[in-house]
C-alpha positions as CSV (number, residue, x, y, z in Angstrom):
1,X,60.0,-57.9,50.1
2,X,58.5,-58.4,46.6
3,X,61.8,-58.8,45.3
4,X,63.3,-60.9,47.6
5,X,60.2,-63.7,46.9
6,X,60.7,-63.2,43.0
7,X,64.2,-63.6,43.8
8,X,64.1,-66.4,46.0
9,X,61.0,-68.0,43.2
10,X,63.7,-67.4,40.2
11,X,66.6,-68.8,42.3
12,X,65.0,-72.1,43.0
13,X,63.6,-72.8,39.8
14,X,67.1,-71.8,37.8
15,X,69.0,-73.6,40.5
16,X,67.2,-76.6,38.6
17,X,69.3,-76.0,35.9
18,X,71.1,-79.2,34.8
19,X,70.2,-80.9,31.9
20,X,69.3,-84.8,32.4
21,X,67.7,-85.1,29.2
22,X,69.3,-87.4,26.4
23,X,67.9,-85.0,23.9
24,X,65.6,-86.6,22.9
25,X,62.0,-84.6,22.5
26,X,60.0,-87.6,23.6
27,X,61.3,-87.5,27.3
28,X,59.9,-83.6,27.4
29,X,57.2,-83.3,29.7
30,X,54.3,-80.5,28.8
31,X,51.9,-79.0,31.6
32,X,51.2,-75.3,33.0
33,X,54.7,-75.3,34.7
34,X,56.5,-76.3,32.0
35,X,54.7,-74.1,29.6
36,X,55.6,-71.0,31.9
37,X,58.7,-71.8,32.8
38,X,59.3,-72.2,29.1
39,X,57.5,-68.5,28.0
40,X,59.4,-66.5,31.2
41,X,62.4,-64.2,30.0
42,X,64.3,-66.3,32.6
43,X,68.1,-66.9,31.1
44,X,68.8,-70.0,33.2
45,X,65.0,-71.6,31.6
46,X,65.5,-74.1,28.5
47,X,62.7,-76.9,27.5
48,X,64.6,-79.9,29.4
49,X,64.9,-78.3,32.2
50,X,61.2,-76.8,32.0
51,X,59.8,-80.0,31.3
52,X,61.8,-81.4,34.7
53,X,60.1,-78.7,36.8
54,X,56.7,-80.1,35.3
55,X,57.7,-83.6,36.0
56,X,58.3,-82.6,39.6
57,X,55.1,-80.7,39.4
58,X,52.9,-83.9,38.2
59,X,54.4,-85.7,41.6
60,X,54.0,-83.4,43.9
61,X,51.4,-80.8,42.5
62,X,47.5,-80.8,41.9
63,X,46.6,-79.8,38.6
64,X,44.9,-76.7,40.1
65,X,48.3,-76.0,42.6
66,X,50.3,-76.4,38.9
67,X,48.0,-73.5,37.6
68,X,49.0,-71.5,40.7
69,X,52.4,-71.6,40.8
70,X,52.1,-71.4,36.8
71,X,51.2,-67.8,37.4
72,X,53.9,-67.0,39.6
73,X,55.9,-67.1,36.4
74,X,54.0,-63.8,35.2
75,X,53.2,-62.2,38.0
76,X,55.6,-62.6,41.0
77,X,53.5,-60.5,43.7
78,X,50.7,-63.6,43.5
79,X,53.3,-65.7,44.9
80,X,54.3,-62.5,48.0
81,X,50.7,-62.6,48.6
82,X,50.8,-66.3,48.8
83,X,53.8,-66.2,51.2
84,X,52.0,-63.5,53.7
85,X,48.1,-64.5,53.4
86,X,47.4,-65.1,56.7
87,X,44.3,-67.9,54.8
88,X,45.0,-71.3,56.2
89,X,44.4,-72.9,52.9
90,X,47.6,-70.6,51.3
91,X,49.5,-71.6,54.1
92,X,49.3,-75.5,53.6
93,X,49.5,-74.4,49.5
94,X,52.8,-72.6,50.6
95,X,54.1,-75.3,52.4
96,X,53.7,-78.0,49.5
97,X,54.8,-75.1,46.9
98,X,58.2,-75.4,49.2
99,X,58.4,-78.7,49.3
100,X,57.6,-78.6,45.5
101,X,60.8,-76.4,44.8
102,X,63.1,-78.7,47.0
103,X,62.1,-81.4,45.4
104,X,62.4,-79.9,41.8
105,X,66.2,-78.6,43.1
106,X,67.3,-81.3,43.6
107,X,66.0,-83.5,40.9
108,X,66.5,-81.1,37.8
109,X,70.1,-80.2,39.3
């Protein structure tokens, strides 16, 4: 099971993977996501499409909720634990988090 959320975590975020940027450094976007997404050994990460995952974050995502999914980056189980807590507060967190990932599919796509 642990795999198939870090797979299904991964997945999402690389499915992001177009590049909208004009190259241009200026239009890169810093935060916790992007600064996770940019230090994972991820092949499909790059810093345009890390900094669209942090956009997407800053719209959808309190600054604490960024920190959270920031550390699914590093350690995948926090986000299995996330999925299964049976808390009420991780259940609405797991509900925006998917929402979140939609959203940053199909915008960094």
């Amino acid at each position: 099971m642990k795999q198939l959320v870090l797979l299904a975590v991964v997945c999402s975020l690389a499915a992001c993977g177009g590049n909208r940027s004009t190259g241009s450094r200026a239009n890169l976007v810093t935060g916790p996501v992007a600064s996770a997404c940019n230090t994972s050994d991820r092949r499909a990460s790059n810093r345009a499409l890390c900094s669209c995952i942090q956009r997407v974050a800053n719209q959808s995502l309190s600054s604490s909720e960024q920190s959270r999914v920031a550390g699914f980056f590093k350690d995948p189980q926090r986000a299995q634990d996330t999925r299964q807590s049976d808390r009420s507060s991780d259940e609405r967190f797991w509900k925006r988090y998917k929402e979140y990932l939609g959203r940053a599919e199909r915008t960094c796509s």
